[in-house]
C-alpha positions in Angstrom: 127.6 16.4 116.9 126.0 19.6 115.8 123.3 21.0 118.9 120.3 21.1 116.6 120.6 16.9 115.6 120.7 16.2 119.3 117.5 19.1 119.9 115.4 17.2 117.0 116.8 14.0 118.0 115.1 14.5 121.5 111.9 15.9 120.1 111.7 12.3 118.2 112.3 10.7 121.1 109.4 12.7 122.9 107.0 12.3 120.0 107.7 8.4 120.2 107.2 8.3 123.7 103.9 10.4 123.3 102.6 8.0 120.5 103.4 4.7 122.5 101.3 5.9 125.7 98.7 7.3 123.8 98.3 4.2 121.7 98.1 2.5 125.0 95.6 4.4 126.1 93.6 4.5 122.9 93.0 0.4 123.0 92.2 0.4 126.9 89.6 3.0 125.4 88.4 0.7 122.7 88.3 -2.3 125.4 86.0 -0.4 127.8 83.8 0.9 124.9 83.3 -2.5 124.2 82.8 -3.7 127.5 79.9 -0.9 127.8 78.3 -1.3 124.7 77.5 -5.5 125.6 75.2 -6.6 122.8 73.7 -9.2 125.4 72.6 -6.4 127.3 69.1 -5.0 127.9 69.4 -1.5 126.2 68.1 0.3 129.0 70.6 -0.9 131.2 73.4 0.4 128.8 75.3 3.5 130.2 75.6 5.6 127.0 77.0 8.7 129.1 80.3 6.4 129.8 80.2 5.3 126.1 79.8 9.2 124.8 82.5 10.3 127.1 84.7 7.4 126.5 84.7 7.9 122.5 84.9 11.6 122.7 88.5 10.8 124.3 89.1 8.2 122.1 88.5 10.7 119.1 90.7 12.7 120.6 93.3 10.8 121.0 92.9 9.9 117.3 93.7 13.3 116.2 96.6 13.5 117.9 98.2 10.2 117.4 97.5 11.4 113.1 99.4 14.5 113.8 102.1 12.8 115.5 102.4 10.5 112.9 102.9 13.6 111.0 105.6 15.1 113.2 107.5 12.0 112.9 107.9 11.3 109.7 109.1 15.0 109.5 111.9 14.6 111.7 112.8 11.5 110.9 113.1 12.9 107.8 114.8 15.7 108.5 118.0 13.6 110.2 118.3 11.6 107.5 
């Protein structure tokens, strides 16, 4: 099998692997934003500094899971 299939075959793999965990990690995010933002909660006891840190990250993570979307459509498309 030609060295380059097996190289981008790999970097699929990678990419998948990448997506999986941070899709994992992305709903554990959405959980604990949840989990923080209680509506049965008295507002003043809500802790907005975890909630702003936690959806920063989970904006991150976002962006990254679109552009490895991205990455693997191209190489699946490629070793077709």
């Amino acid at each position: 099998m030609n060295p380059e299939r097996l190289q981008m075959k790999g970097m699929l793999a990678e990419a998948k692997k990448n997506l999986h965990t941070l899709d994992t990690e992305a709903s554990g995010l959405v959980i604990l934003i949840r989990s923080l933002l209680n509506p049965y909660e008295d507002i003043k006891n809500l802790d907005t500094e975890k909630v702003s840190v936690s959806v920063k990250r989970l904006n991150e993570i976002t962006k990254e899971i679109k552009s490895l979307n991205e990455k693997i459509k191209k190489l699946e498309s490629e070793l077709e």
